[in-house]
Phi, psi and omega in degrees: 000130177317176162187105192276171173271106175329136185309153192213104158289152200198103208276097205243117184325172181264169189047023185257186107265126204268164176282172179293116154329311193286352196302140166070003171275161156310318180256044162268351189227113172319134148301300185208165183330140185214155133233167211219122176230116197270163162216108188228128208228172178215163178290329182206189183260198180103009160258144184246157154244151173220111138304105190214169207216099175063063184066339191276096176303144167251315168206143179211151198045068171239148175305133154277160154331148173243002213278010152055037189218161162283169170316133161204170250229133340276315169017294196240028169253083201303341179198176202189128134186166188318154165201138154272160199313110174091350160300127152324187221170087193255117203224126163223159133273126186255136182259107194248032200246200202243359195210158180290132139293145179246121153211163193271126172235120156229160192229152195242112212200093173280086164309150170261328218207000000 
């Protein structure tokens, strides 16, 4: 059975890069084989993200949505992939505008295994 993640909004400063989003979360660390389908919105556009899973980059500095909402299915769920049982869950944003940014993150969480 999936299991999504409450959403985790996050103020990320101007000309900055945020801390790993997932730090201190439950899901920042896979239970069991999993897939994991990110969903990420930014308040405005000017946001990058960098994405990774047990060390492995998924993506890193590509533009999210600007679309100023929470995430919705399919619209803003931007990548989909595998992590094994104890991989990390790594997420940041770079802000590359002149003002603090607002953005929305939620996971999607498929056990496999």
């Amino acid at each position: 059975m999936p299991v999504v993640s409450p959403a985790i909004a996050f103020s990320v400063a101007a000309n900055s890069t945020s801390v790993n989003l997932m730090a201190g979360s439950l899901y920042e660390v896979l239970a069991r084989p999993s897939i994991v389908e990110f969903g990420l919105v930014g308040s405005a556009a000017g946001l990058l993200a960098t994405i990774m899973i047990g060390g492995e980059v998924l993506m890193q500095d590509q533009e999210i949505s600007g679309a100023n909402r929470f995430p919705i299915v399919p619209d803003d769920w931007i990548l989909k992939a595998a992590g094994r049982a104890g991989a990390k869950i790594y997420i940041t944003l770079r802000n590359r505008t002149g003002g603090a940014l607002t953005s929305w993150v939620i996971l999607n969480i498929t056990p496999v295994g």
